[in-house]
N, C-alpha and C positions, 0 to 999 in steps of 0.2 A: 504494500500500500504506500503511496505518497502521498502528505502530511501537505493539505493546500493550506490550512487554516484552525482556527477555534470558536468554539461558541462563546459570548461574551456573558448575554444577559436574556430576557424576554425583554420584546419592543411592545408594547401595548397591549391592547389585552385577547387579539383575535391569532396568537398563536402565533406570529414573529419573534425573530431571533438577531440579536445584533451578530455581528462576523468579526471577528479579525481578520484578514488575510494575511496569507505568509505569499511574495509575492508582490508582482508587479501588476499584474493581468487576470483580475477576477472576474473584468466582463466576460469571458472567455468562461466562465464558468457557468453560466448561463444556457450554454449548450448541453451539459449537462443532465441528463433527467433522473439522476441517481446521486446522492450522496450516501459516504459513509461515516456515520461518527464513532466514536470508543473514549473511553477513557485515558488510555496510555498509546502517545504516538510509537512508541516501541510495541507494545503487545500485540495480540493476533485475536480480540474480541472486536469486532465492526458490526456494528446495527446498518442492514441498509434503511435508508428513508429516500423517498421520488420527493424531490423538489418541484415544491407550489409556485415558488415566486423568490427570483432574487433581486433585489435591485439597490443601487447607493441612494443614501440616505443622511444628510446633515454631514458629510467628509467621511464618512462609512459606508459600512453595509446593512442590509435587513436578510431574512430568507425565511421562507414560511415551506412547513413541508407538511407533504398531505397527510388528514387522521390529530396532525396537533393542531386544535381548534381556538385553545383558550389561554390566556396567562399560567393555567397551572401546567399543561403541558408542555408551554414553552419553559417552565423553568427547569422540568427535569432533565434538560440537555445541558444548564451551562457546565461551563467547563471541557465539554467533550470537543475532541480535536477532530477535524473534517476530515476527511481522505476518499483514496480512490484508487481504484488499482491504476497500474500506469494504461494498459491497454485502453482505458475509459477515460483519459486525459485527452488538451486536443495537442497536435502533433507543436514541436518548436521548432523557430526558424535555426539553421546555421550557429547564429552566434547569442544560442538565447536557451538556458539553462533551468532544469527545478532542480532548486535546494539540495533537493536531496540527494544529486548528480554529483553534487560539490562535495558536500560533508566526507569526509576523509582522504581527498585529493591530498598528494605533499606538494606544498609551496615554495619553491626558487624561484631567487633573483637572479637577472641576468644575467650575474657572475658566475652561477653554481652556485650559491650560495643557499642550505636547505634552510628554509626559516619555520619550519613545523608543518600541521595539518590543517586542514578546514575542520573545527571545531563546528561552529557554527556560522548561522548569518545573522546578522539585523537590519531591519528594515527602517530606516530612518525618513522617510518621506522624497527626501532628493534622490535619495540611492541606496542600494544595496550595499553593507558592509562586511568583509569574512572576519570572522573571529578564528583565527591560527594560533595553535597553541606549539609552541615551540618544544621542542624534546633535547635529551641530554643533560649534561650537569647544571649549567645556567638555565632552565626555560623559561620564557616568556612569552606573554599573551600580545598579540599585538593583531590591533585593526585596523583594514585595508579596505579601502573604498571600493566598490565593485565599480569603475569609471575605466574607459581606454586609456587613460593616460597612466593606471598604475597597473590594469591587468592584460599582460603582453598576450597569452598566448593561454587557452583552457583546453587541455587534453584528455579528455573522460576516459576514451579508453587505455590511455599510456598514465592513466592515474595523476597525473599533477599539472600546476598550474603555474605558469612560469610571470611575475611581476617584475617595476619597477619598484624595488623598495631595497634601500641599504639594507645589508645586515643589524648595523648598529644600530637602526632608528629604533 
């Protein structure tokens, strides 16, 4: 499963859900006519639910799924994390990644220089960020804007992702 997002809250009282997304392109999910939600983005327990309605809403999102009619049913979701097997994703351009492609690529600079893993991402509104956790005696955390101008080159299947970034920053 790939981990698009989270449930935040209920939105009103006809069975709406706020969203987080994880992610740049949740119109794109709209195509959609299935989600899955679970408690643990690592575990293997998914509830399907068919999506009612998704739409942004106030710099967010909303989504109403069929069968949850009311404020009590929308609250027994929050918390649960959205997914979807990859097959039921829509396809990505060339130069255009999920998350979850990333997470454990190893990170070099230019030099050869190994600067750690893709721990994680965050999503900060302008851009994507990798959170690389550095290995060895010294390690260190360090965040790297997901922008051309610091990420040279992203090899999913040769596992790593080669940046502009000193070693020492």
């Amino acid at each position: 499963m790939i981990v698009l997002g989270r449930i935040l809250a209920p939105y009103g009282v006809k069975g709406w859900v706020k969203v987080r997304t994880f992610g740049d392109d949740p119109e794109s999910w709209k195509r959609m006519s299935r989600w899955w939600l679970g408690p643990d983005p690592e575990g293997d327990q998914w509830r399907e639910l068919w999506l009612d309605g998704f739409k942004a809403h106030a710099g967010g999102w909303v989504a109403k799924f069929m069968g949850l009619e009311d404020r009590d049913a929308a609250e027994s979701l929050g918390g649960m994390f959205i997914a979807a097997p990859r097959e039921e994703l829509p396809k990505t351009d060339a130069d255009e990644y999920y998350w979850t492609d990333l997470i454990g690529l190893t990170v070099v600079n230019e030099s050869g220089d190994a600067l750690g893993r893709v721990a994680s991402l965050i999503e900060t509104g302008a851009n994507q960020v990798l959170v690389v956790e550095g290995e060895g005696e010294k390690p260190a955390r360090r965040l790297l804007p997901f922008v051309t101008q610091v990420i040279k080159e992203v090899d999913v299947p040769g596992g790593r992702i080669i940046v502009a970034w000193q070693a020492d920053w």
